[in-house]
SETI-325786 format. One record per residue (C-alpha): residue number from 1; residue in one letter; x, y, z. Coordinates in steps of 0.02 Angstrom, whole numbers. Each point is the difference from the previous one (the first is absolute). Example, Ala and Ser with C-alpha at 12.3 -4.5 7.8 and 13.67 -1.06 7.14 Angstrom:
// residues 2
<sefi><i>1</i><aa>A</aa><x>615</x><y>-225</y><z>390</z></sefi>
<sefi><i>2</i><aa>S</aa><x>69</x><y>172</y><z>-33</z></sefi>
// end
This chain:
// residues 139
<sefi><i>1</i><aa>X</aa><x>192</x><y>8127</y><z>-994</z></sefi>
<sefi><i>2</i><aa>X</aa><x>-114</x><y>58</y><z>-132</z></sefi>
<sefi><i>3</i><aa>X</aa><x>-101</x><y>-125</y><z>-122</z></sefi>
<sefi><i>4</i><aa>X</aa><x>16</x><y>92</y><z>-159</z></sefi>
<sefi><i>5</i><aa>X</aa><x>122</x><y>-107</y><z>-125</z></sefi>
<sefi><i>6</i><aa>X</aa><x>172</x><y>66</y><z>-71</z></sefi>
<sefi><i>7</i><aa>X</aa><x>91</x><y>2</y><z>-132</z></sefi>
<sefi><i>8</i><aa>X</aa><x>164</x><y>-51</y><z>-10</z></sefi>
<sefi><i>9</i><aa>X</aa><x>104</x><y>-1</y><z>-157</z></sefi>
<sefi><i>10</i><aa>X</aa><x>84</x><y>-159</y><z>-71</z></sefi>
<sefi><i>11</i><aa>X</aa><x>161</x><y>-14</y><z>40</z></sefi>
<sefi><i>12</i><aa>X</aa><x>25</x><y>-144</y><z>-86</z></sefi>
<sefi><i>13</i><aa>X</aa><x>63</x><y>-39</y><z>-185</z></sefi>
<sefi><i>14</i><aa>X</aa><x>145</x><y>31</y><z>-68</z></sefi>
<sefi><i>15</i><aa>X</aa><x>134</x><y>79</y><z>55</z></sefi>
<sefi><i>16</i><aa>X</aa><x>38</x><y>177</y><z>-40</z></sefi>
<sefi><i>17</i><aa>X</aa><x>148</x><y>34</y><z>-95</z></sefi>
<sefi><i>18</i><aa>X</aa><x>115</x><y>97</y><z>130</z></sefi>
<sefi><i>19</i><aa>X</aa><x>-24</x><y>191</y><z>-85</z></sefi>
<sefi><i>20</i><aa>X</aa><x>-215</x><y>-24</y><z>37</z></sefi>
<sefi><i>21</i><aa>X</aa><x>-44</x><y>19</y><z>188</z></sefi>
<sefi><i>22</i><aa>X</aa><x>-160</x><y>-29</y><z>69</z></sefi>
<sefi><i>23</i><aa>X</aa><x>-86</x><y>137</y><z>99</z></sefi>
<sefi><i>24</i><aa>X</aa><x>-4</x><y>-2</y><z>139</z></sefi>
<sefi><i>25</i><aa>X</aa><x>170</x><y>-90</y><z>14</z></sefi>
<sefi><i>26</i><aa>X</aa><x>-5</x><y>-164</y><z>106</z></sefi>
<sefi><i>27</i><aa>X</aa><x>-167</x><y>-14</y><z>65</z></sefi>
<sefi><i>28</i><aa>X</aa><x>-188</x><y>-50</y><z>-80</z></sefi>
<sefi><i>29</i><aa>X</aa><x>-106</x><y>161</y><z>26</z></sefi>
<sefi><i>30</i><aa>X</aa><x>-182</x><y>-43</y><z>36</z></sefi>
<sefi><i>31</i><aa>X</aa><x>-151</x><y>141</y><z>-1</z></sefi>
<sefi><i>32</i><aa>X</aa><x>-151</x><y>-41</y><z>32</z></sefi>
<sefi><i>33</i><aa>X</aa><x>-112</x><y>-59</y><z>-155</z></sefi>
<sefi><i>34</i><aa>X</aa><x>-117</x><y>134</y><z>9</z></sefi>
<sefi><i>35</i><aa>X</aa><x>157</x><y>138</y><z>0</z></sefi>
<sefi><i>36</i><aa>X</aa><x>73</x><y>-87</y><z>-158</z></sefi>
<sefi><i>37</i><aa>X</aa><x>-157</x><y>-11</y><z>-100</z></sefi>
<sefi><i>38</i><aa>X</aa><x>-24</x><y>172</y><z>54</z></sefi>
<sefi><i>39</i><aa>X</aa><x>176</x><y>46</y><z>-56</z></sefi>
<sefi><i>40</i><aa>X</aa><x>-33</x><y>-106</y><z>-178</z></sefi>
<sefi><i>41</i><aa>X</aa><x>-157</x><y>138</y><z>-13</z></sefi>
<sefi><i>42</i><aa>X</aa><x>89</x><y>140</y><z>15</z></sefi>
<sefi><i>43</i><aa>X</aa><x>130</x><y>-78</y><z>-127</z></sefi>
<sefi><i>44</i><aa>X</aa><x>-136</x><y>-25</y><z>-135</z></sefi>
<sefi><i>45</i><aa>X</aa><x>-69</x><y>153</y><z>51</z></sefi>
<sefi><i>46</i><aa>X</aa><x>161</x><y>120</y><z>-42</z></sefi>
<sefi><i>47</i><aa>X</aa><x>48</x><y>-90</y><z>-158</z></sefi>
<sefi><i>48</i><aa>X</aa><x>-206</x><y>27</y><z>-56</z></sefi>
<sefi><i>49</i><aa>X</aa><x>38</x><y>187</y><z>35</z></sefi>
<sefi><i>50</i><aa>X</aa><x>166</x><y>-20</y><z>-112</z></sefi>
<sefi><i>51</i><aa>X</aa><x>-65</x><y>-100</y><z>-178</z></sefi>
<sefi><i>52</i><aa>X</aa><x>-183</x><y>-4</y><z>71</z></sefi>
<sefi><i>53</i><aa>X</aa><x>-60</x><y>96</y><z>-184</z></sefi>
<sefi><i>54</i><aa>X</aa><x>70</x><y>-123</y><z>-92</z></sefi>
<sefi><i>55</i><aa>X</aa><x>-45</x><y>-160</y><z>102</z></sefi>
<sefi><i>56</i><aa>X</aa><x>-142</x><y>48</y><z>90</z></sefi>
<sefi><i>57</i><aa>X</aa><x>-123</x><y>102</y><z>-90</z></sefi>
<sefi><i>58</i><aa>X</aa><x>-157</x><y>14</y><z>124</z></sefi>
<sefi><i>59</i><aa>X</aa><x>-132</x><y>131</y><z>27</z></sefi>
<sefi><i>60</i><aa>X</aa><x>-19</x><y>18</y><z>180</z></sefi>
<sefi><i>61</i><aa>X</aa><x>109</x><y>2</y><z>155</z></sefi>
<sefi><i>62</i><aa>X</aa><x>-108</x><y>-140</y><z>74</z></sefi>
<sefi><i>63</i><aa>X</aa><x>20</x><y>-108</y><z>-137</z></sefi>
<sefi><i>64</i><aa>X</aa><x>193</x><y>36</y><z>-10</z></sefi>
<sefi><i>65</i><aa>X</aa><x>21</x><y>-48</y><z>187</z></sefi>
<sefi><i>66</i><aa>X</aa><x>-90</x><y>-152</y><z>-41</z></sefi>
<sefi><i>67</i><aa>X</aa><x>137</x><y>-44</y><z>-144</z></sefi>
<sefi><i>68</i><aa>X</aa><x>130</x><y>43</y><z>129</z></sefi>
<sefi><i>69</i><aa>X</aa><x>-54</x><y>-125</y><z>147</z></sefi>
<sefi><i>70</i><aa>X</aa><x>-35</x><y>-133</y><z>-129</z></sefi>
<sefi><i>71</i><aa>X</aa><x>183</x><y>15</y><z>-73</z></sefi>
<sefi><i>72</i><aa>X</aa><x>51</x><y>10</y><z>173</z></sefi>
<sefi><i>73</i><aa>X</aa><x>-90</x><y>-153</y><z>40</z></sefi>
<sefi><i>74</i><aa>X</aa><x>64</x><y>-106</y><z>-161</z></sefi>
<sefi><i>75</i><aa>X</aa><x>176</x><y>65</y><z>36</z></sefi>
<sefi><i>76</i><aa>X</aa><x>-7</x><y>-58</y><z>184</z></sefi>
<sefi><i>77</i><aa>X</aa><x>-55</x><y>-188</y><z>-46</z></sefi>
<sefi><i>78</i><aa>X</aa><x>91</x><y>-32</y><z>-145</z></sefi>
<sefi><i>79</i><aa>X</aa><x>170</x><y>94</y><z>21</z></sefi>
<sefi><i>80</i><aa>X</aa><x>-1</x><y>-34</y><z>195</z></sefi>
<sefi><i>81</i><aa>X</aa><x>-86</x><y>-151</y><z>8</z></sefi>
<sefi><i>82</i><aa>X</aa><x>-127</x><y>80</y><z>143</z></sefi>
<sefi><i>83</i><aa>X</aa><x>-159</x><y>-107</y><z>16</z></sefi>
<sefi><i>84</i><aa>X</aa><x>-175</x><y>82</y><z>-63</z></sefi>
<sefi><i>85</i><aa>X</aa><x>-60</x><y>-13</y><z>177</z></sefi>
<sefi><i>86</i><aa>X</aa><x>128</x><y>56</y><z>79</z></sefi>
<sefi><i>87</i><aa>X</aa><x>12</x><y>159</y><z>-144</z></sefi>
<sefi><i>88</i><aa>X</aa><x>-190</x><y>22</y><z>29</z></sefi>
<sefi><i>89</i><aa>X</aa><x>37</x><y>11</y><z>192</z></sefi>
<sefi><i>90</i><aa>X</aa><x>123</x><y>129</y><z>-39</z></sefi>
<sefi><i>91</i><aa>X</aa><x>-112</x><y>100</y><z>-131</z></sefi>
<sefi><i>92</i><aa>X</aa><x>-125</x><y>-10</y><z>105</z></sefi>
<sefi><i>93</i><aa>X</aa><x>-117</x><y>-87</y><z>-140</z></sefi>
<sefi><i>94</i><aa>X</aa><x>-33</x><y>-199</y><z>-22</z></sefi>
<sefi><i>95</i><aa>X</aa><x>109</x><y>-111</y><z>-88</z></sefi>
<sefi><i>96</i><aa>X</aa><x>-138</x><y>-41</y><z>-130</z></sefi>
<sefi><i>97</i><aa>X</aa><x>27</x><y>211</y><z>-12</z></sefi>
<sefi><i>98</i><aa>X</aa><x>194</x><y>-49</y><z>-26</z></sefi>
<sefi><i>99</i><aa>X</aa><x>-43</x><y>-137</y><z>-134</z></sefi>
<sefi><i>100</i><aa>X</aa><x>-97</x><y>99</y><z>-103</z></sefi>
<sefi><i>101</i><aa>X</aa><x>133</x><y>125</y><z>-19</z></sefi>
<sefi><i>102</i><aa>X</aa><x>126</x><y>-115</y><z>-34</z></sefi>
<sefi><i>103</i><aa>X</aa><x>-109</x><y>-60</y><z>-158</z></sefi>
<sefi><i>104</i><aa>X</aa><x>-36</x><y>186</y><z>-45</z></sefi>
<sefi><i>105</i><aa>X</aa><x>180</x><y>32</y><z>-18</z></sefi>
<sefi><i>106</i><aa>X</aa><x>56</x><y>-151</y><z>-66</z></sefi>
<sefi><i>107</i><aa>X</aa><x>-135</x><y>19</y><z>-146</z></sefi>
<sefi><i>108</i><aa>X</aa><x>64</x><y>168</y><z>-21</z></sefi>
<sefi><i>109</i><aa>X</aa><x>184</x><y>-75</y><z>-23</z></sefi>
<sefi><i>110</i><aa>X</aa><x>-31</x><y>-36</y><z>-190</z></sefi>
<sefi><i>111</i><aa>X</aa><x>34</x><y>197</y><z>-35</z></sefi>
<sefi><i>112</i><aa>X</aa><x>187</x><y>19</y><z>2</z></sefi>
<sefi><i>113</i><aa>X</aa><x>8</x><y>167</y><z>59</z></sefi>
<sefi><i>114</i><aa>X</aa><x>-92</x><y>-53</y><z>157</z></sefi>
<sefi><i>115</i><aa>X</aa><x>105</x><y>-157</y><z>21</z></sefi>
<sefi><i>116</i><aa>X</aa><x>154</x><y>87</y><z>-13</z></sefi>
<sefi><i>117</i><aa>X</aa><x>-48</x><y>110</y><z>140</z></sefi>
<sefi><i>118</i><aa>X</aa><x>-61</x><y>-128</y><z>117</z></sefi>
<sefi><i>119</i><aa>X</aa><x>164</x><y>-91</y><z>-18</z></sefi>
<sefi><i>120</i><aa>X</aa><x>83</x><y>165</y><z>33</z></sefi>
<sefi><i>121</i><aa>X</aa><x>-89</x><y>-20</y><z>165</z></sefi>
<sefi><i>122</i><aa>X</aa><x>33</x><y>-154</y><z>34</z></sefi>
<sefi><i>123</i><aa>X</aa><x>176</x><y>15</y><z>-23</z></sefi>
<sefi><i>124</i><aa>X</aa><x>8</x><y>149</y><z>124</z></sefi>
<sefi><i>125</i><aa>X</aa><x>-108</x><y>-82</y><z>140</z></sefi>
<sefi><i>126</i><aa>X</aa><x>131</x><y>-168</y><z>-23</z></sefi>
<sefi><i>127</i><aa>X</aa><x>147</x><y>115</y><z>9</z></sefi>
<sefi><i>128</i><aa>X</aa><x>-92</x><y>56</y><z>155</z></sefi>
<sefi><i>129</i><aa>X</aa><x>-41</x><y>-130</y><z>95</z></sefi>
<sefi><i>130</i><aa>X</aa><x>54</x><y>-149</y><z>-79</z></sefi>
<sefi><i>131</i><aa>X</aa><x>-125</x><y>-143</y><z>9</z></sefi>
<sefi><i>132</i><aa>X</aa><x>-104</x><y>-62</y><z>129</z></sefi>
<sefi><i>133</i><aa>X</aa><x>3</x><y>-190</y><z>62</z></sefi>
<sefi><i>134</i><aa>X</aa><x>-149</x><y>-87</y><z>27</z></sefi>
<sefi><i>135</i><aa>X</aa><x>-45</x><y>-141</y><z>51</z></sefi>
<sefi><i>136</i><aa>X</aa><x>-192</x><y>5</y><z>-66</z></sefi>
<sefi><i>137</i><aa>X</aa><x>-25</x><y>90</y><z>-175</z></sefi>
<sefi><i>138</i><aa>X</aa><x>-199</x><y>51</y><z>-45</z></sefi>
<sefi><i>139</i><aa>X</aa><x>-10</x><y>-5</y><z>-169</z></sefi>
// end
């Protein structure tokens, strides 16, 4: 049995009207925590690629894969509910790493073309994988 934590998708709330089903049907899927933040990434990633000249104007590659893994980071603890340590586990970084870039994008929220597209995101990743449940919540 391996010690790495998973996720597993609410599957609680209400109920779904009976044209929605959930994916996949009948069962909780659970990936490990590193695989979804890693999934969450490549999310961010591919919709940088698609309006990245209009949300994310950066000089360098560096410095745009650092605006990626901090949006990935933000995305995983506030739309999944993932704690910082457990998303600086995943990231491979430590969660003081994870709560600076939650400040860095949340202080970038202000500009509404930027806060459109991170709620974009967030919507996707929640259509995803629903939310996590957890008992503790690092804030």
């Amino acid at each position: 049995m391996s010690s790495e934590r998973t996720f597993q998708s609410g599957a609680s709330g209400p109920p779904l009207p009976p044209t929605e089903v959930r994916w996949p049907p009948h069962r909780i899927h659970s990936l490990p925590l590193r695989t979804t933040c890693r999934i969450v990434r490549q999310v961010v990633e591919e919709m940088v690629l698609l309006f990245g000249d209009r949300v994310l104007v950066r000089r360098d590659r560096r410095r745009l894969a650092c605006h990626v893994r901090q949006i990935a980071m933000y995305v995983c603890h506030v739309a999944l509910r993932i704690s910082q340590t457990d998303i600086g586990d995943a990231f491979g970084r430590d969660r003081t790493t994870v709560r600076h870039a939650c400040h860095a994008v949340e202080d970038r929220r202000d500009d509404p073309v930027f806060d459109d597209f991170i709620s974009a995101i967030e919507r996707i990743v929640v259509a995803v994988f629903g939310t996590l449940e957890v008992a503790a919540h690092d804030g």
